[in-house]
N, C-alpha and C positions, 0 to 999 in steps of 0.2 A: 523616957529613961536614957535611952542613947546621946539626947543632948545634954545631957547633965554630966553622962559618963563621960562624954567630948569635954565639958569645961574641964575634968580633972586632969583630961591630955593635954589640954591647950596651956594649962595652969604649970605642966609640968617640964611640960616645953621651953615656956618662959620664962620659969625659974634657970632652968639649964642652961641656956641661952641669954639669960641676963647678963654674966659679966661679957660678950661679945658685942652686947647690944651697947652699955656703958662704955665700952674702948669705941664704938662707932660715935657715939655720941662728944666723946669728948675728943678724941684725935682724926677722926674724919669728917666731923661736924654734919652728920644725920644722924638720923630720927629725934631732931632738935623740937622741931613743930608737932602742931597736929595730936597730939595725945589728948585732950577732950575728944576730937573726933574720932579718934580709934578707940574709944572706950567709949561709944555712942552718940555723945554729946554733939550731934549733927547740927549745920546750921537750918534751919526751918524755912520753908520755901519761901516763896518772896511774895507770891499773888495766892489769890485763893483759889487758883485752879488748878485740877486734880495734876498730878505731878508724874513723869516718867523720869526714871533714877536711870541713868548710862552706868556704868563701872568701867574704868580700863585700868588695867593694873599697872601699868608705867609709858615711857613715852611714847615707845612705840605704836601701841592701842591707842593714846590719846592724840597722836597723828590722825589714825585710818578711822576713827569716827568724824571727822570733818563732814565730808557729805552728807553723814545719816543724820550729825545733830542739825546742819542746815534745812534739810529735807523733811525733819520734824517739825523743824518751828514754821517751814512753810504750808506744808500740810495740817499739822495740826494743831492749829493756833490756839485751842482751846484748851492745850496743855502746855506745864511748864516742865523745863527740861531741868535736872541737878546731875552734875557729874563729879566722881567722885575717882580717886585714882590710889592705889598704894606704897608707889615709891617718890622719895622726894623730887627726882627731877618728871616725873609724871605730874605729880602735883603742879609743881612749877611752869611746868608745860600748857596744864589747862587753865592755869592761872592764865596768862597768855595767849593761848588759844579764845579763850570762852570763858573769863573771868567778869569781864564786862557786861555780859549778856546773861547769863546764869550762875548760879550759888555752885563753888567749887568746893571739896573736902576732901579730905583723907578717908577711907573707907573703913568702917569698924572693925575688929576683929571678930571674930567669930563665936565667942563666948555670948550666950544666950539672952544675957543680962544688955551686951552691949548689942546686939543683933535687935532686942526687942526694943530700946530706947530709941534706935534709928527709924526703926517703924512705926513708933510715936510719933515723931517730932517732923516726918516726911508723909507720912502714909501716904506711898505711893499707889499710882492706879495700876503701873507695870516697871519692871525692873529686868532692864536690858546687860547682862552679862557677855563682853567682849572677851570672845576666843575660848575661854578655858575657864576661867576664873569661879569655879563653881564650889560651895562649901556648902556642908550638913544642915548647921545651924541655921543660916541662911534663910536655903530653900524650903528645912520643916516649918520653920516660924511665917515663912511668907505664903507654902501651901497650907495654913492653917486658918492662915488672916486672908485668903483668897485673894493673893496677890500672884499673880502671874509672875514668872519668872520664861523668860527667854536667853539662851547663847544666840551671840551675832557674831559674824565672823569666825567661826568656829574652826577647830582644830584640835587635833592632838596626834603631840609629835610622835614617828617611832623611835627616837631616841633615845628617850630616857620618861616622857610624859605617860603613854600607852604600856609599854613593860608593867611597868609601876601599878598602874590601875587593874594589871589582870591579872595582877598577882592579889589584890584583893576586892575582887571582881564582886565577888557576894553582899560585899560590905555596902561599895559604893552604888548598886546596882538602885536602890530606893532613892537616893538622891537623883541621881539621874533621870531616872522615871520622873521624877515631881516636874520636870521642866517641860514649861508649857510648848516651849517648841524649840530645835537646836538647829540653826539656820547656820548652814560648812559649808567652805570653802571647794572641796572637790569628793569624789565618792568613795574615795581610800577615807576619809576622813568620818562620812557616813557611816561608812559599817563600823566603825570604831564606836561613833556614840551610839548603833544599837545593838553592842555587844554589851557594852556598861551602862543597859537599862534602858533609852529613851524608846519610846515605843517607835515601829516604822510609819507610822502616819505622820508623827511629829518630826521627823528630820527631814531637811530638806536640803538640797544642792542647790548654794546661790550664787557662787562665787564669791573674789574676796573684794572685800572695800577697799583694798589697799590700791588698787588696781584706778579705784576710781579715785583716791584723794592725790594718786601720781602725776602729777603735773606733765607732758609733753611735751617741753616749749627748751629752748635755747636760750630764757629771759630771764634770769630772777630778779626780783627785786632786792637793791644793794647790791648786786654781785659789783656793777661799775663801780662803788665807791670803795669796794672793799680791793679789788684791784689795784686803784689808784694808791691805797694807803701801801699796799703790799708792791707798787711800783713796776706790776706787774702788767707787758701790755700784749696784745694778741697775739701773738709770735712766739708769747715767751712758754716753757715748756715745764709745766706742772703734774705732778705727779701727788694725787691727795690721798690717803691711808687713812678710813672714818671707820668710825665706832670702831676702834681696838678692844684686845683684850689683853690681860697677864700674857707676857711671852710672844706675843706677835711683834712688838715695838722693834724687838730684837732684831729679826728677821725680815724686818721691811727696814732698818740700817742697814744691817748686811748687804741685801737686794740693793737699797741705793748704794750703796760704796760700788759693787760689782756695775751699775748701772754708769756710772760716772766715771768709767771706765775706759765707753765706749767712746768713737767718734763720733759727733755730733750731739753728746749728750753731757758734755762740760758742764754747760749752764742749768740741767734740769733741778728744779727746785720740790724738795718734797715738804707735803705740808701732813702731819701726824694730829689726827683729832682726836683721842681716847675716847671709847665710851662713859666711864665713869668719871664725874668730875672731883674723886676723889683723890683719882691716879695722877692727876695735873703733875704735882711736883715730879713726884716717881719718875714719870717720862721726861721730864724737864733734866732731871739728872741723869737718864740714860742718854738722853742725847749729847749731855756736853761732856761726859765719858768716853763717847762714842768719838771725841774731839771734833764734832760739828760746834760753828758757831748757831748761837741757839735765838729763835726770836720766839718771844710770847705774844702770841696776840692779843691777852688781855692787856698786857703797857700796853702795846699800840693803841688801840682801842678806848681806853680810858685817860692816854694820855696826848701829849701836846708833838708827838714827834709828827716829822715828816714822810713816813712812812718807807724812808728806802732802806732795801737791805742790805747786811752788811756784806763788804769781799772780802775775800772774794768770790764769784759767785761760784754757784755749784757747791760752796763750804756753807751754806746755809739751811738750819732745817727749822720751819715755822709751827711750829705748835698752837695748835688752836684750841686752845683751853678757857673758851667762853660758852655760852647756852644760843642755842638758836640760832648760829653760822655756818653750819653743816651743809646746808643745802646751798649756802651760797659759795665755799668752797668747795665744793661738788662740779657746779657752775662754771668755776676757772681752769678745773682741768683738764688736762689731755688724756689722762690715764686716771683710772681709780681702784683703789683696793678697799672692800667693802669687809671690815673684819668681824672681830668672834668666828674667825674659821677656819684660820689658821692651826687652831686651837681648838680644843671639846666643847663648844662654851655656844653649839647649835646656830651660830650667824647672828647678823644682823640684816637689816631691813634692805633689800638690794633694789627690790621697784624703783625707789626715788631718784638714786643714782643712773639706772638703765633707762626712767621714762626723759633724763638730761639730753638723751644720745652721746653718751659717753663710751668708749669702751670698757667694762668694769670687770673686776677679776676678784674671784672670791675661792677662798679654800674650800676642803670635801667636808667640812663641818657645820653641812647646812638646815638638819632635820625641823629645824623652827620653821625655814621656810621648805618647804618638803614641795608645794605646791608649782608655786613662782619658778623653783628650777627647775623642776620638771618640764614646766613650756618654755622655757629660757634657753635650757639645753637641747631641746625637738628643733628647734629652732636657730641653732647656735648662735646666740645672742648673748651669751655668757662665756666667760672662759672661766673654769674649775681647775689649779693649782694645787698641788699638793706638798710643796714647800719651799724653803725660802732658793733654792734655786731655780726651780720652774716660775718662780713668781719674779725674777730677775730677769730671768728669759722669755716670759712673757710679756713684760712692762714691756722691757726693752723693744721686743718687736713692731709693738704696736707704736713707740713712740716713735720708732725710725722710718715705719712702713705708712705714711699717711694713705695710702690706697685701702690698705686692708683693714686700717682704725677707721672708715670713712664705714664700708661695709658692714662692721661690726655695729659701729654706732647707730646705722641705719636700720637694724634689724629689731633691737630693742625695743622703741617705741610702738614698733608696731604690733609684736605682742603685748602691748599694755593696751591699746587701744580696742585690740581683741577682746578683751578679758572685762571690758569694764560693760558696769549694768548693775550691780550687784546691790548698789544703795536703791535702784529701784524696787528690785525681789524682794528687799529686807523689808521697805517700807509696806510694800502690802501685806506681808507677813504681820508687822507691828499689827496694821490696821485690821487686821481677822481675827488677832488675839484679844484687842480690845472690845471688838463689837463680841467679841462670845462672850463677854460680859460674864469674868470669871471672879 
């Protein structure tokens, strides 16, 4: 009865949120794709062996399963992997990721009818839920059909995630319990999922995968050509601002004007990555409002130029408004601002940039990663800002101070190195859920 009562919520949600969904569709150009899959129509496995379904709900989830889905297909070769993601650039991420290797899709919605047609057309043996992403319909239909359901990398923030859930704690308390096991990130994170029902046998303290899909190294691949195109050489002083959000843009301008200010920092070039690739123009024209000369890296990138910039220098701000360059602009700087956190909007992903050895600066709005800065900060491996002035005064420091951006950056990786193990714990996790042969 409650899943049916859900399709009338879901149904009315929808309606609600339809003309939102149509202005996305036609002036931000998503949720274009993928609608048979979200309405069940999954694509059907590829071999005839039993199947484990991953879920990550966007890219960042579809980043930190690297290890686990490598570690599956070597361990357990007698399963086929499907991974399924729910926002566009997740989708297009695993497309890219793990497209070539396993059947990629948009994840159904939740309505009964389409939850059941995916378990047709998949029937998986186990279905691995990354971090949070937990739903009613789902879990009934697949504790029904004796499918296992597991959290991997689990979490839930005190931000806005946790509040939320305890205010209808009774509700969600049965779902939760259904899941065969909720394998978190740290033991704040623990009592959370056995406060909202999972029993204490089944949660477990694994740490997080993120930790181990963080590369360590001083080498990306591409970073040298991307350089070259940006005429940028070892010397030269980069200042990169990734994953933005609404309203940070603003305030890492400012920061750089006051930074360009200084002596010795004429020439520092900053390069702005947004989160959203919906924001591209937006930021595009706040920059050249801001009266910076403006570079896009998608012309560069897709066209025939020679890649220098223009003068003169210091008036230059490079927008990186392509997919899957992040980490190589990451790569080239001196200094980084890791955003969504300047702003309410919980962070973004900071491992990737601190396991570079960079020094990275992030604002106090970080409850997504509630974990990571907790040992970031024990360790002073991070520096925490709290607006566009401290973050002015922060870059600045570290760009002029190479002793103490040397220490900084040295510390970083070495709490990632600490922290990793986690794809191993999950994996024997998988493998005890399997053989209980549920």
């Amino acid at each position: 009865m409650m899943c049916y009562f859900l399709n009338i919520i879901y149904l009315c949600v929808l309606l609600l949120f339809g003309p939102f969904i149509l202005y996305r569709v036609i002036f931000q150009n998503r949720y274009r794709v993928g609608w048979p899959e979200r309405l069940g129509f999954v694509p059907k496995a590829l071999t005839g062996k039993p199947v484990i379904w991953i879920h990550a709900v966007s890219m960042g989830e579809i980043n930190a399963i690297g290890t686990l889905v490598g570690q599956i297909t070597e361990q357990l070769g007698d399963y086929e992997i499907v991974i399924s993601s729910t926002t566009d650039t997740g989708y297009t991420r695993a497309q890219s990721l793990y497209g070539q290797k396993h059947r990629v899709f948009f994840y159904p919605y939740d309505f009964t009818w389409a939850v059941k047609r995916a378990f047709n057309r998949l029937n998986p043996r186990l279905c691995i839920l990354m971090e949070l992403e937990v739903w009613h319909n789902f879990t009934a239909i697949a504790h029904r059909r004796n499918i296992p359901v597991m959290v991997a990398n689990g979490r839930i923030s005190s931000g806005k995630g946790f509040p939320r859930y305890k205010k209808i704690a009774p509700l969600v308390r049965p779902m939760f319990g259904r899941l065969a096991m909720a394998l978190v990130q740290d033991e704040t994170y623990a009592e959370r999922f056995r406060f909202l029902g999972v029993p204490d046998e089944r949660v477990r303290v694994v740490g997080s995968l993120k930790y181990d899909t963080a590369e360590v190294t001083n080498n990306v691949a591409g970073a040298d050509a991307l350089a070259e195109r940006l005429n940028m050489g070892s010397e030269s002083l980069v200042w990169v601002a990734g994953s933005t959000g609404p309203g940070e843009e603003k305030m890492v301008l400012g920061a750089y004007a006051k930074a360009l200010g200084k002596i010795g920092l004429q020439g520092l070039r900053l390069v702005i990555v947004p989160r959203k690739p919906e924001r591209f123009d937006e930021v595009a024209e706040l920059i050249e409002k801001k009266g910076y000369n403006l570079l896009r890296y998608s012309e560069l990138k897709n066209g025939d130029g020679n890649g220098n910039l223009p003068d003169p220098e210091g008036n230059c701000v490079i927008l990186g408004d392509t997919m899957g360059d992040l980490r190589k602009f990451y790569s080239l700087a001196s200094t980084i601002f890791v955003g969504r956190s300047l702003v309410p909007m919980g962070g973004s992903d900071m491992i990737e940039a601190v396991g570079l050895g960079k020094p990275v600066m992030v604002g106090p709005y970080t409850e997504n990663f509630e974990e990571p800065m907790r040992l970031l900060l024990a360790d002073e491996a991070i520096i925490e800002v709290s607006n566009e002035e401290q973050l002015a005064h922060e870059t600045c420091k570290y760009l002029l101070d190479k002793a103490i951006a040397k220490s900084l950056s040295q510390r970083g990786p070495q709490v990632i190195l600490k922290q990793k193990g986690a794809t191993e714990r999950t994996m024997a996790a998988i493998k005890e859920v399997l053989a209980a042969g549920h």
